[in-house]
C-alpha positions as CSV (number, residue, x, y, z in Angstrom):
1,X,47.3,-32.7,-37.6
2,X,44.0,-33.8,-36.6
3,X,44.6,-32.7,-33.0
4,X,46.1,-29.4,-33.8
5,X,42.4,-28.3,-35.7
6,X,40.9,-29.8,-32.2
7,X,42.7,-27.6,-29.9
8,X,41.9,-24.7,-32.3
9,X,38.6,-25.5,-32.2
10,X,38.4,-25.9,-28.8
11,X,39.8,-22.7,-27.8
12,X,38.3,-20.7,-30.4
13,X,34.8,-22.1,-28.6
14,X,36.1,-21.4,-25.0
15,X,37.3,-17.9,-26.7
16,X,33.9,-17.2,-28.2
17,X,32.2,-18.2,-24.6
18,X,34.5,-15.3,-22.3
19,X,33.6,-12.7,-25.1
20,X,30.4,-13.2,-25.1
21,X,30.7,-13.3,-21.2
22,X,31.9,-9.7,-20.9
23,X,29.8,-8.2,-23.7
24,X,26.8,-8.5,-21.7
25,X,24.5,-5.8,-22.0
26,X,24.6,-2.9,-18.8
27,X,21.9,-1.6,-17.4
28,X,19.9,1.2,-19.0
29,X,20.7,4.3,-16.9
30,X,17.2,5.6,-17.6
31,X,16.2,2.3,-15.7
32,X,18.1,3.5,-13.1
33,X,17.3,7.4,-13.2
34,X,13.3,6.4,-13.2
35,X,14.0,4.4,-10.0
36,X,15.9,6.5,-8.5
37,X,13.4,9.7,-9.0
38,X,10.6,7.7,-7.7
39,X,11.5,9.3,-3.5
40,X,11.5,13.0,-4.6
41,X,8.0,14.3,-4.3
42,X,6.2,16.5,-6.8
43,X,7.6,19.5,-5.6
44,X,10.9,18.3,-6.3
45,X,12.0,17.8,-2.2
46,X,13.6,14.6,-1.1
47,X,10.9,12.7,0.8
48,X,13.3,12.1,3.7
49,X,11.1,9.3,4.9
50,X,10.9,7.0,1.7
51,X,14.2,7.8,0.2
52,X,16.6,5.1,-0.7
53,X,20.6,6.2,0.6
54,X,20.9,6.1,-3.1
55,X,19.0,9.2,-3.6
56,X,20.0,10.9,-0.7
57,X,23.7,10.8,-1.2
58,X,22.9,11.9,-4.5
59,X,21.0,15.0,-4.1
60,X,22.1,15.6,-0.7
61,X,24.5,18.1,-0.1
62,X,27.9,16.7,1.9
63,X,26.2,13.5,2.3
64,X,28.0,10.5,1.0
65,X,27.6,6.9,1.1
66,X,28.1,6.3,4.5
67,X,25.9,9.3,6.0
68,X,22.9,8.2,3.4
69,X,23.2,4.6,4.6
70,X,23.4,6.0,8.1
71,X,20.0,8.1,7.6
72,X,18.4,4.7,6.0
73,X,19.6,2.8,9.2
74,X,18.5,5.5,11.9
75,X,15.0,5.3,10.2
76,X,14.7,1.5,9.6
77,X,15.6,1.1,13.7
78,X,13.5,4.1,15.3
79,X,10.9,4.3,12.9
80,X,10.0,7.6,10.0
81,X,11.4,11.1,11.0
82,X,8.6,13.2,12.9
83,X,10.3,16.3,11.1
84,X,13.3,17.2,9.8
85,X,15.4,18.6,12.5
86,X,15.3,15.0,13.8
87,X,17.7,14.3,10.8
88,X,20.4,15.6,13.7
89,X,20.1,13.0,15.4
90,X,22.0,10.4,13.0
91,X,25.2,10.1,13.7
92,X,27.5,12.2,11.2
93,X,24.8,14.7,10.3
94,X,25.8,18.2,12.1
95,X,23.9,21.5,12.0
96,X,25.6,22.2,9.2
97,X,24.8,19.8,6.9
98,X,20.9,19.6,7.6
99,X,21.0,23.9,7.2
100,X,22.7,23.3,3.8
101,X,19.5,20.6,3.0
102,X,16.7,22.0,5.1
103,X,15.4,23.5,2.3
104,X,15.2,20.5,-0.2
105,X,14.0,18.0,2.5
106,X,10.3,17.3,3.6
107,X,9.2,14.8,5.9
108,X,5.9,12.8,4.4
C-alpha cells in the first residue's frame, strides 16, 4: 500500500511539473508589434535600410520570408541601399514587385 500512494505521488509531482511546463506564459504581441514598428519611419514608409526581414515581409507586398531575408542579406554584404531602385538588384525582387512597393519604401 505504502508504495502505491508513492507512485501516486510521484507522478502526480512529475504531472504537475509538464503542466506547468506548457502553461508558460507567450509573448505579448504588443511586445512584438512595438518592435516590429520601430523600422517604419514617421511618415509611415518602410525604412528599407533599417528594416528587419520581419517587417518587410510583413508590409511588403509579394515579399515573403525568403525575399525579406534576401533584402537583409544583400544589405548586410554590400552595405545600405543608395536608393530604392537598387532593391532590383536582390535576387527574387523583379520590376514588379519593387513598382507594387515603390511607393511605401524610402531609403534613409
Amino acid at each position: 500500500m505504502r508504495t502505491g500512494l508513492f507512485n501516486s505521488l510521484i507522478f502526480a509531482l512529475l504531472t504537475s511539473i509538464s503542466t506547468t511546463a506548457f502553461a508558460a506564459p507567450a509573448v505579448k504581441a504588443e511586445a512584438v508589434n512595438a518592435a516590429a514598428t520601430v523600422e517604419t519611419s514617421e511618415s509611415g514608409k518602410v525604412a528599407l535600410n533599417s528594416a528587419d526581414a520581419v517587417t518587410l515581409q510583413r508590409d511588403l507586398s509579394g515579399v515573403g520570408e525568403a525575399k525579406a531575408k534576401a533584402i537583409v542579406a544583400y544589405r548586410e554584404t554590400n552595405g545600405p541601399f543608395a536608393s530604392v531602385d537598387e532593391l532590383l538588384e536582390v535576387k527574387g525582387i523583379g520590376k514588379a514587385i519593387l513598382d507594387k512597393n515603390r511607393e511605401i519604401l524610402e531609403v534613409n
